[in-house]
Every structure is written in structure tokens, then in C-alpha cells.
MILUM-559949 format. One record per residue (C-alpha): x, y, z; residue in three letters. Coordinates in nm, 4 decimals. Layout:
N
+----------+----------+----------+------+
|        u |        v |        w | type |
+----------+----------+----------+------+
|        X |        Y |        Z |  ALA |
...
+----------+----------+----------+------+
//
This chain:
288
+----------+----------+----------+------+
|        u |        v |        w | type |
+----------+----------+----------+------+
|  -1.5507 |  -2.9590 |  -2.0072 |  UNK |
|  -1.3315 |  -2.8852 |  -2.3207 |  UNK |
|  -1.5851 |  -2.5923 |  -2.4285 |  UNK |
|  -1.5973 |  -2.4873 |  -2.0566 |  UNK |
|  -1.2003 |  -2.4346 |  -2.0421 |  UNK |
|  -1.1584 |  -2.2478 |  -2.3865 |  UNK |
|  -1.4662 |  -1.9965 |  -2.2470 |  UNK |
|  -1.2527 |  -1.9557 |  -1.9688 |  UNK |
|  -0.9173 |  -1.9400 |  -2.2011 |  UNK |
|  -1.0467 |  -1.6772 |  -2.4143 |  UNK |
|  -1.1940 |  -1.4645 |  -2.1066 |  UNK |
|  -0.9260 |  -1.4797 |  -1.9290 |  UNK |
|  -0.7163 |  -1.3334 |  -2.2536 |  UNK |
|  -0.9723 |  -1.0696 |  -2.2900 |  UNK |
|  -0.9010 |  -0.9802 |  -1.9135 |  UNK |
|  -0.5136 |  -0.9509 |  -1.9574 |  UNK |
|  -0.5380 |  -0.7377 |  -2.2999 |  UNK |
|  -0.7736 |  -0.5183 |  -2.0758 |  UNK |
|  -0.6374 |  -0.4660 |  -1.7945 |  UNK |
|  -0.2725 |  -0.4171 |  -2.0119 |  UNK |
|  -0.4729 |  -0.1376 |  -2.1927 |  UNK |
|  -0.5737 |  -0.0071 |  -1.8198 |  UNK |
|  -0.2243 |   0.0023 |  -1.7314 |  UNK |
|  -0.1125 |   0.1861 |  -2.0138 |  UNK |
|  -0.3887 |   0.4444 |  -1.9774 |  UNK |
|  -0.3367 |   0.4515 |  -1.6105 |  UNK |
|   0.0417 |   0.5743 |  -1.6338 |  UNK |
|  -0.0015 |   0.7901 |  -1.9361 |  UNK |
|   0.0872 |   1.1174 |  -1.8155 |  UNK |
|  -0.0885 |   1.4127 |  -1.7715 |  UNK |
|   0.1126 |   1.6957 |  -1.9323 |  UNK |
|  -0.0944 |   2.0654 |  -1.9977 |  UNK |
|  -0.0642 |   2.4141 |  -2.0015 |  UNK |
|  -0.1511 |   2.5591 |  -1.6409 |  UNK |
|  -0.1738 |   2.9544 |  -1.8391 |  UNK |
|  -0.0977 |   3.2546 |  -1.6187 |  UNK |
|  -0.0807 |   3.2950 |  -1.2417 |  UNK |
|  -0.3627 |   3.4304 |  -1.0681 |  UNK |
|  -0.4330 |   3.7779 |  -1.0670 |  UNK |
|  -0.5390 |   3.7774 |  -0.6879 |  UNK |
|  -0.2089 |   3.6449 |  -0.5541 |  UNK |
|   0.1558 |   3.7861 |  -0.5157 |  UNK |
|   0.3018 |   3.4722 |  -0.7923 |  UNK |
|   0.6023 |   3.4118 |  -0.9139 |  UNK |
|   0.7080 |   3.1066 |  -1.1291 |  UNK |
|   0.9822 |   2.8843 |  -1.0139 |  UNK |
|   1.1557 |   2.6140 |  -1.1975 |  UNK |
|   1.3913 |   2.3601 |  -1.0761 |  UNK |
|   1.5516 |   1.9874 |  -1.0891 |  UNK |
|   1.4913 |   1.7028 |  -0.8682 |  UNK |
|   1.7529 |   1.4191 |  -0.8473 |  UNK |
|   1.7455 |   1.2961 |  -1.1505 |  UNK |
|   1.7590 |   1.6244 |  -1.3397 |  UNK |
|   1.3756 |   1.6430 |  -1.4406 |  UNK |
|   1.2277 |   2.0010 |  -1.4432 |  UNK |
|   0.9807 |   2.0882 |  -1.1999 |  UNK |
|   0.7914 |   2.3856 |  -1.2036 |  UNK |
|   0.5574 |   2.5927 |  -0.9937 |  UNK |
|   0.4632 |   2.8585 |  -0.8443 |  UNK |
|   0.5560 |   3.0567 |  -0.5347 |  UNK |
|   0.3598 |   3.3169 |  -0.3268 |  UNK |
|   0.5867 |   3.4889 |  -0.0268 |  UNK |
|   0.3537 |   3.5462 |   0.2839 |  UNK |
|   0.4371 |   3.7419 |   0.6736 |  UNK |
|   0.7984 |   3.7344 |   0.7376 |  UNK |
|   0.7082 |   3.5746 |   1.1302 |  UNK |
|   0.4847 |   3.2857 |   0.9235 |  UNK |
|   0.6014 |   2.9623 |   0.8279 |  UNK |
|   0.5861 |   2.8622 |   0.4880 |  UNK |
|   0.3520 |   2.5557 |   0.3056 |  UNK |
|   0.4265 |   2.3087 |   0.0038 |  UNK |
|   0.1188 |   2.1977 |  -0.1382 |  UNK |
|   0.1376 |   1.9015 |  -0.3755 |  UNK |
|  -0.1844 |   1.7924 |  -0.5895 |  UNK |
|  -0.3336 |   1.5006 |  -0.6736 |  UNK |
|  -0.3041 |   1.2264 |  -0.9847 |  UNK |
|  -0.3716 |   1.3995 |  -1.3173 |  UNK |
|  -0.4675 |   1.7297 |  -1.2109 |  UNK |
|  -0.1690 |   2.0330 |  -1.1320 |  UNK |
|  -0.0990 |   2.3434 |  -0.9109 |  UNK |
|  -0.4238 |   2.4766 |  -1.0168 |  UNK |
|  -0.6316 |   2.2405 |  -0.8327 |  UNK |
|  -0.4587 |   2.3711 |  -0.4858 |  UNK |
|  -0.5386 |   2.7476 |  -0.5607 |  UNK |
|  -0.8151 |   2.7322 |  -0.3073 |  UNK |
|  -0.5924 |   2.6207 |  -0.0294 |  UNK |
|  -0.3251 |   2.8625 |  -0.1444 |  UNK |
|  -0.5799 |   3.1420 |  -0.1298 |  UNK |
|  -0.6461 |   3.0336 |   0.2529 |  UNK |
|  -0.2892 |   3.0256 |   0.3369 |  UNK |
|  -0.1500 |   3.3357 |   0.1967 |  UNK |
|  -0.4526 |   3.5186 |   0.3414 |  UNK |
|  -0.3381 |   3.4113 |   0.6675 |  UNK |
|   0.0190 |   3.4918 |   0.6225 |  UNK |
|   0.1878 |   3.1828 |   0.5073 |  UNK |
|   0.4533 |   3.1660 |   0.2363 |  UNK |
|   0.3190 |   2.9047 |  -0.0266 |  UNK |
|   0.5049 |   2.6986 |  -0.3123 |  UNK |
|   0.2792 |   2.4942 |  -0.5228 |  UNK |
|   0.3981 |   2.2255 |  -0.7995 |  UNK |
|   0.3507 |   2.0679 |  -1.0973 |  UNK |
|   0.4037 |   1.6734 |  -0.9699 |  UNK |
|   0.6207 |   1.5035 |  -1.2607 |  UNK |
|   0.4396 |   1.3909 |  -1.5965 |  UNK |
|   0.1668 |   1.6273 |  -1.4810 |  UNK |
|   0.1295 |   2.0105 |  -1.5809 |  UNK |
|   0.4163 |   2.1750 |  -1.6893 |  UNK |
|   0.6581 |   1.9155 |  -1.5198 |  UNK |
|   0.7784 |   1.6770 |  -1.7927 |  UNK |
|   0.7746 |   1.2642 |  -1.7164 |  UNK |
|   0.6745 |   0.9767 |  -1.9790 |  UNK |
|   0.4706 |   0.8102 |  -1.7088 |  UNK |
|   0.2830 |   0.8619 |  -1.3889 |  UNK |
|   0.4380 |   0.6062 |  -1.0964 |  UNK |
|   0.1625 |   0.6560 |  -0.8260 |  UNK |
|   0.4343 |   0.8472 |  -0.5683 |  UNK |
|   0.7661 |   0.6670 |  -0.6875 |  UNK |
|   0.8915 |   0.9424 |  -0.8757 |  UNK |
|   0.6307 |   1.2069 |  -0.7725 |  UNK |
|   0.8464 |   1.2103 |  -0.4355 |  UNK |
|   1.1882 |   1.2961 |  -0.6182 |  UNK |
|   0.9617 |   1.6363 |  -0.7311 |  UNK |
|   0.8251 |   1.6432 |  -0.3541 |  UNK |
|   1.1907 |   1.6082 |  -0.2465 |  UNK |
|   1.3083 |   1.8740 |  -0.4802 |  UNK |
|   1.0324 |   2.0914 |  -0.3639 |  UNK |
|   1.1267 |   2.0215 |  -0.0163 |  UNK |
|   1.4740 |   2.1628 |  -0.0323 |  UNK |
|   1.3510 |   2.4628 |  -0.2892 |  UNK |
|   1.1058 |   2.5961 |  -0.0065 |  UNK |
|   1.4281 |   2.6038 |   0.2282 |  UNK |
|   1.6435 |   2.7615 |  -0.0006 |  UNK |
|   1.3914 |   3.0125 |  -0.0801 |  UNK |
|   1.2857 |   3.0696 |   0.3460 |  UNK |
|   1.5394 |   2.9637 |   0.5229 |  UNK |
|   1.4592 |   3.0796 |   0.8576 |  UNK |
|   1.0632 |   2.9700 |   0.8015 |  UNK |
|   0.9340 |   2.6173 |   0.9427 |  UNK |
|   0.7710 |   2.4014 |   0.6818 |  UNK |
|   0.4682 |   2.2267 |   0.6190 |  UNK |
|   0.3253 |   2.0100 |   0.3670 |  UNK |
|   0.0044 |   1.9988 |   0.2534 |  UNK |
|  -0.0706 |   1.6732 |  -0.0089 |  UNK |
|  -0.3781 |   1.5604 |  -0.1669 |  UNK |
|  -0.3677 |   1.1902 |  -0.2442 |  UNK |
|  -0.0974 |   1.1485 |  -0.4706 |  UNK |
|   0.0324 |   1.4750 |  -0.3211 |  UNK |
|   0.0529 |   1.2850 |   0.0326 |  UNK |
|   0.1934 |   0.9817 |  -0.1297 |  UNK |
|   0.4570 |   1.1400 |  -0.2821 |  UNK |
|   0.5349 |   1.3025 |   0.0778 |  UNK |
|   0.5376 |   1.0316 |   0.2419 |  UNK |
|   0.7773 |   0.8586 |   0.0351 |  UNK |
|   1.0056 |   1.1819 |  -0.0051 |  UNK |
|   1.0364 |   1.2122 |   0.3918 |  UNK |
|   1.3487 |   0.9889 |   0.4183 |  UNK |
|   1.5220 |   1.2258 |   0.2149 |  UNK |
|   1.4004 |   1.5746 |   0.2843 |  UNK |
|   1.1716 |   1.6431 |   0.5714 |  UNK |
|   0.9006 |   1.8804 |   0.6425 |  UNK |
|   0.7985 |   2.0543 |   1.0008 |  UNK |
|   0.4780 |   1.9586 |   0.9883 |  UNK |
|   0.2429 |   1.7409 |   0.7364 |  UNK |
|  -0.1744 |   1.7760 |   0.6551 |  UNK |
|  -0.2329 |   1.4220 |   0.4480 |  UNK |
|  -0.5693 |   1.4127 |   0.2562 |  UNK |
|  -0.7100 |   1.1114 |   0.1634 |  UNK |
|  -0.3464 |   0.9410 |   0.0817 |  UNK |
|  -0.3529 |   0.5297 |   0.0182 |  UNK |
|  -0.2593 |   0.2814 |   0.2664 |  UNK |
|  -0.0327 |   0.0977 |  -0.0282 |  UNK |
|  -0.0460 |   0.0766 |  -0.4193 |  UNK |
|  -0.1904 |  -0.2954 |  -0.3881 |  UNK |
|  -0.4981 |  -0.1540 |  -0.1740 |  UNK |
|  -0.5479 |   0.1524 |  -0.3836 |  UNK |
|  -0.5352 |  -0.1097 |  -0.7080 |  UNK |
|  -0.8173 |  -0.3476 |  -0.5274 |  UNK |
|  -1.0468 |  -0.0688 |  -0.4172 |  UNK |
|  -1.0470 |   0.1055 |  -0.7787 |  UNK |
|  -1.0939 |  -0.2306 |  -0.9396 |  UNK |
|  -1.3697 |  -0.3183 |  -0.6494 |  UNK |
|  -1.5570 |  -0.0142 |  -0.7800 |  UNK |
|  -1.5872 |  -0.1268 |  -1.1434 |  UNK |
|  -1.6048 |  -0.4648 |  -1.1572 |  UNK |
|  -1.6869 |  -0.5983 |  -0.8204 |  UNK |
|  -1.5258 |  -0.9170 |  -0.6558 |  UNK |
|  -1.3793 |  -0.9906 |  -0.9917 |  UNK |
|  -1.2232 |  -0.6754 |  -1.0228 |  UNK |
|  -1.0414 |  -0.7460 |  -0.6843 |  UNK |
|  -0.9211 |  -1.0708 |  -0.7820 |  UNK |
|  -0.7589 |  -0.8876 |  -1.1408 |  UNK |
|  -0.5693 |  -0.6490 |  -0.9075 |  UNK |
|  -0.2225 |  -0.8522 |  -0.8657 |  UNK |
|  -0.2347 |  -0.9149 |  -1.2647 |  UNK |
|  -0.2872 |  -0.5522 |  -1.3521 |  UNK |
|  -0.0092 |  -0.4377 |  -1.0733 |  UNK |
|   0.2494 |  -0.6765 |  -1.2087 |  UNK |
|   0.1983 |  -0.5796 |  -1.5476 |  UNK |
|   0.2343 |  -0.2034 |  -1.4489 |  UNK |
|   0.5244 |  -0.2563 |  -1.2310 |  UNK |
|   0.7104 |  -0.4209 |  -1.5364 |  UNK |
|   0.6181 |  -0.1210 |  -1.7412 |  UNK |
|   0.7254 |   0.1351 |  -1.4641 |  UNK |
|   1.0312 |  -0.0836 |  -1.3212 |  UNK |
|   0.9395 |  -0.1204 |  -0.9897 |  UNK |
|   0.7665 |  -0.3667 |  -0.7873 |  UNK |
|   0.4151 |  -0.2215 |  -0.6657 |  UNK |
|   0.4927 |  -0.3431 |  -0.2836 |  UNK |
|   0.7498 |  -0.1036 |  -0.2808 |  UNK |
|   0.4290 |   0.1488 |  -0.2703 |  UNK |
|   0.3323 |   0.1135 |   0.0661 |  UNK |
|   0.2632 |   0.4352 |   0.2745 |  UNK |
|   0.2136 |   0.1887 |   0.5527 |  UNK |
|   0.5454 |   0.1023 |   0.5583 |  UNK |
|   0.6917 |   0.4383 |   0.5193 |  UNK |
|   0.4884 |   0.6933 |   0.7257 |  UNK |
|   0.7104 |   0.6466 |   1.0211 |  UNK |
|   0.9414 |   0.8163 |   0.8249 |  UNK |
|   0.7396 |   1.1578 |   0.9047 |  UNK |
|   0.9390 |   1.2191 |   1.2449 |  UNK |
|   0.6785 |   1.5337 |   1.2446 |  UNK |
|   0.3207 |   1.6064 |   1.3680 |  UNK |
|   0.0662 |   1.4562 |   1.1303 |  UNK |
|  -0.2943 |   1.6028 |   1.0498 |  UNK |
|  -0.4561 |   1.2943 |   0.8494 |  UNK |
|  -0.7898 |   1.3524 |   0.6869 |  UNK |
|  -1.0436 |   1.1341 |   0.5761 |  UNK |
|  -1.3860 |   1.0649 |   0.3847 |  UNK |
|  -1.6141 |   0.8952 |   0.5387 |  UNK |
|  -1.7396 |   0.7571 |   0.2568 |  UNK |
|  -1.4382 |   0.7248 |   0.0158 |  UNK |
|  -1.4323 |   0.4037 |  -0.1762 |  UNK |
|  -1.0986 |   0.4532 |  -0.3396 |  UNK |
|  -0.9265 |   0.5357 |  -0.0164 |  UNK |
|  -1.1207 |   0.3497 |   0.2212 |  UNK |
|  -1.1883 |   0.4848 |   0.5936 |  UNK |
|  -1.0434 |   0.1289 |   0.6818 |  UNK |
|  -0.7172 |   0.2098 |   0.4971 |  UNK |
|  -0.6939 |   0.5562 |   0.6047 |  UNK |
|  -0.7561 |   0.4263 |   0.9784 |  UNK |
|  -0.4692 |   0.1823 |   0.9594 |  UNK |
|  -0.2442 |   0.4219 |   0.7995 |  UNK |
|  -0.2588 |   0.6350 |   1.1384 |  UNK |
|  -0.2543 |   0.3565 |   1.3271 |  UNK |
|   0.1474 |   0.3551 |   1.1994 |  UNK |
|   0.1848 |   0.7282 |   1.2081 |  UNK |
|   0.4066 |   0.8692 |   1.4946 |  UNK |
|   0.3143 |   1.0851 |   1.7572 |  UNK |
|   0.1761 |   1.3322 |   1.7547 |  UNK |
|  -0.0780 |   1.2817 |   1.5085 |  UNK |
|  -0.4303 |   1.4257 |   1.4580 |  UNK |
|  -0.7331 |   1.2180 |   1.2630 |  UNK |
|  -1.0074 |   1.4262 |   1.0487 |  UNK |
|  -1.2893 |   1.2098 |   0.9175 |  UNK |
|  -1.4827 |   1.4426 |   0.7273 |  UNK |
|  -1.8676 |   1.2915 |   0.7415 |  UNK |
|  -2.0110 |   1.2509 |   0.4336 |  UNK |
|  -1.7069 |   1.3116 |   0.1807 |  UNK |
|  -1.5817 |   1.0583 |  -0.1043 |  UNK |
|  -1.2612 |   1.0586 |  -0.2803 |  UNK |
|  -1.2823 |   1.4315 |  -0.3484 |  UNK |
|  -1.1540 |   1.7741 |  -0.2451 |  UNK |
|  -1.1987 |   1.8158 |   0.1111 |  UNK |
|  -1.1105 |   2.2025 |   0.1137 |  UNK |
|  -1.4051 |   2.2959 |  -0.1613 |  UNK |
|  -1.6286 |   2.0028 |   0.0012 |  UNK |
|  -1.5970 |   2.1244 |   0.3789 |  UNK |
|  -1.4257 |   2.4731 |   0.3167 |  UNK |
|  -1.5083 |   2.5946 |   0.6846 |  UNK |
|  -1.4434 |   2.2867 |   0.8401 |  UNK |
|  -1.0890 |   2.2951 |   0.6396 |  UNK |
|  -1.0028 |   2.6187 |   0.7609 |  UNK |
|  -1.1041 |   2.5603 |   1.1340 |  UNK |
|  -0.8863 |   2.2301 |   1.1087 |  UNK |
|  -0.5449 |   2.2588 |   0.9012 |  UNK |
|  -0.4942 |   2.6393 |   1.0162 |  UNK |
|  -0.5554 |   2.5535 |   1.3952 |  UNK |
|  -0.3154 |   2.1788 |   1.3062 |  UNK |
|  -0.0282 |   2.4552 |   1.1173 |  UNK |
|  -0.0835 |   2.7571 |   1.3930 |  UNK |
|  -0.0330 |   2.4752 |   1.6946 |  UNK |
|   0.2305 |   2.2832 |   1.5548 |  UNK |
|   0.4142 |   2.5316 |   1.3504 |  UNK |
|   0.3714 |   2.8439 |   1.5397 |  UNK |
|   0.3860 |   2.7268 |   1.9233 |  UNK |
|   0.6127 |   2.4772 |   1.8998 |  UNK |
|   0.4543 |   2.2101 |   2.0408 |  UNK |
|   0.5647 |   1.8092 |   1.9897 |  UNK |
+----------+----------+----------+------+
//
């Protein structure tokens, strides 16, 4: 028994210094060079401060004066880059487009990433940027996981017209368990509330205070959710219950076949007929 409980002892210790080292490398941000703009595109760069006086930078691409305008917001560690493609789509459409480095990733500074909680002072920021700069335009936002987070969260404070969410968690807690799921099973899932608590004392906020669940009634705009079919990380389950607490009127796209990826390079046809008839319907006619 005594040999059976210091196995366990020292196991257990090898599971907290782990999963301390997977917090730390979790929230370690994501800071790089993003280069030029692209040569195909009308782009200028665009700096300014959220809340809290952090930088934010990005880019932004003036469309048709009678089209409404688009924020897109990436995903965890990646940058404006990644949402070229859907910039590309939207601009050759007519839509006005500002695109963003989230904070602690690009050319935005931030010490640590803090899966939405300060992401949505830079969505926020954005927000009230994309007025300022088309004030008589409706807007939209278009967020990729983190990117939809960060929305969601930010919608209390600034509001958009009109929202397309990809693949965006149901709360941190589930996001933790499914990731954890993936790599080390039923263990893994058990290890979730350890690893979250030992984050949230890093970061300084308590990971329940992460729920999209909880917050996407705060969207009092049409909704265009979209989903993988087969995403692991954000399951069809938690993407399902998500718009299950969305508002009216909101719109459900389970893309068959797709993971925990980029739905506009995975389905690029099916993203087109989708967001631009959700943005032309919702923005363009008016309807509620």
C-alpha cells in the first residue's frame, strides 16, 4: 500500500510540473513580423489602442461606398495573414475590410495569450476603429475561433451589425477538456480543472469567466455559426449548444467533413455561397 501511494505521489507531481509547463507554453505569446501588405489589395496599415492603452495594429482595405464594411479577427497564434483569403472574397465583392493583429499575437504587443479575455479589449478597439473609419457603413464581424471568442466577449461593449462565428468554444473549461481528451484520453479530461486553475492564477482570472455560453446573448444581432462536423477541439456538441443560447435570428453551418481547421480554404465555395448570402441578407436588406 505504502509503495502504491508514493507511485501515485510521484505521478501525480510529474502531472502538475507538466501540465504547469503546458500552461506556460500555452499563454506564451505569439509575437512576429506579418512583412508587407499584399500586393493584390488596396492596404493600408492602421494602428491603434484598446482600453488599456495596448497597440493594436492591422490592416485596412476600403471597398463600394453602398457596401457595408467587415472586421475579421484570427485565430490563437496565427495573425491578419491567416484571414487574407476571406479578405480577398470580401473586397472582391465590395466590402470595406479591417483585419487585426489579436493582442500578444503579430505585431500587437501582450506578455500572454488569455483565450478571449483580453483578445476582446483588441476586438472592442477594432469595433469602434471600423466606425470611426465608415461611419455611415453597417458592420460585421467575421471571427475564427479565438477571433469569435474574443467577439463574443467584446459585444457588451461595442457591437457589431451582424456576426459569422467559426468554430468558437462553448467555454474555456470545455475547450481545456476536449484538447486534453485528444492527448491523453480520460486522464487528460480529469487534469483539465488542475491545468485551468493553474493558468487562471498565472493570467488573473478565473477560467469560468470564459464562457461564450454565457455571453452570446450579448450579440443582440443576426448570427451565422459554423461548424465541423468532425472537430474534436470544438466539438459539434459544444458548437450545437452554443446556438442553442444564441438569439434570434441565427443561422447554423455544419460543414461535413471539417475538423478544427479553416473552413474558408477547406470549403471555399461553400464559404462564399454561405457568409456572402448570411452578410448580403442581413446587412444589405435589412432584415431581423
Amino acid at each position: 500500500m505504502r509503495r502504491t501511494l508514493i507511485a501515485a505521489a510521484i505521478l501525480l507531481s510529474a502531472a502538475i510540473v507538466v501540465l504547469l509547463a503546458a500552461g506556460r507554453v500555452a499563454t506564451a505569446p505569439a509575437n512576429q513580423p506579418v512583412g508587407g501588405p499584399p500586393e493584390d489589395l488596396p492596404v493600408k496599415p492602421v494602428e491603434f489602442r484598446d482600453r488599456a492603452s495596448r497597440m493594436v495594429s492591422g490592416w485596412s482595405i476600403t471597398g463600394a461606398e453602398q457596401k457595408p464594411a467587415v472586421l475579421l479577427v484570427h485565430g490563437v497564434r496565427s495573425d491578419r495573414r491567416s484571414m487574407l483569403g476571406r479578405a480577398r472574397l470580401l473586397f472582391e465583392n465590395g466590402y470595406s475590410v479591417l483585419m487585426i493583429d489579436l493582442q500578444a499575437h503579430g505585431e500587437s504587443p501582450g506578455d500572454r495569450l488569455t483565450f478571449g479575455y483580453r483578445e476582446a479589449d483588441s476586438v472592442s478597439a477594432a469595433t469602434r476603429h471600423a466606425r470611426a473609419l465608415w461611419p455611415d457603413k453597417k458592420l460585421a464581424i467575421i471571427g475564427s475561433s479565438l477571433g469569435g471568442a474574443a467577439a463574443v466577449f467584446a459585444a457588451n461593449r461595442e457591437r457589431a451589425d451582424a456576426y459569422v462565428l467559426e468554430a468558437v468554444y462553448s467555454s474555456l473549461r470545455n475547450a481545456t477538456e476536449n484538447r486534453l481528451r485528444i492527448r491523453l484520453g480520460a486522464v487528460g479530461a480529469m487534469l483539465a480543472p488542475l491545468l485551468l486553475w493553474q493558468t487562471s492564477l498565472q493570467l488573473g482570472f478565473h477560467a469560468d469567466e470564459l464562457s461564450a455560453l454565457d455571453r452570446i446573448g450579448d450579440l443582440k444581432a443576426p448570427v451565422l455559426m459554423i461548424a465541423g462536423e468532425k472537430d474534436d477541439r470544438t466539438t459539434l456538441a459544444d458548437s450545437q449548444a452554443l446556438f442553442s443560447h444564441a438569439r434570434e435570428p441565427k443561422e447554423l453551418w455544419i460543414v461535413p467533413d471539417a475538423r478544427h481547421q479553416d473552413f474558408h480554404r477547406f470549403d471555399e465555395a461553400g464559404y462564399r455561397k454561405r457568409v456572402l448570402s448570411f452578410l448580403q441578407r442581413r446587412l444589405m436588406q435589412g432584415i431581423r
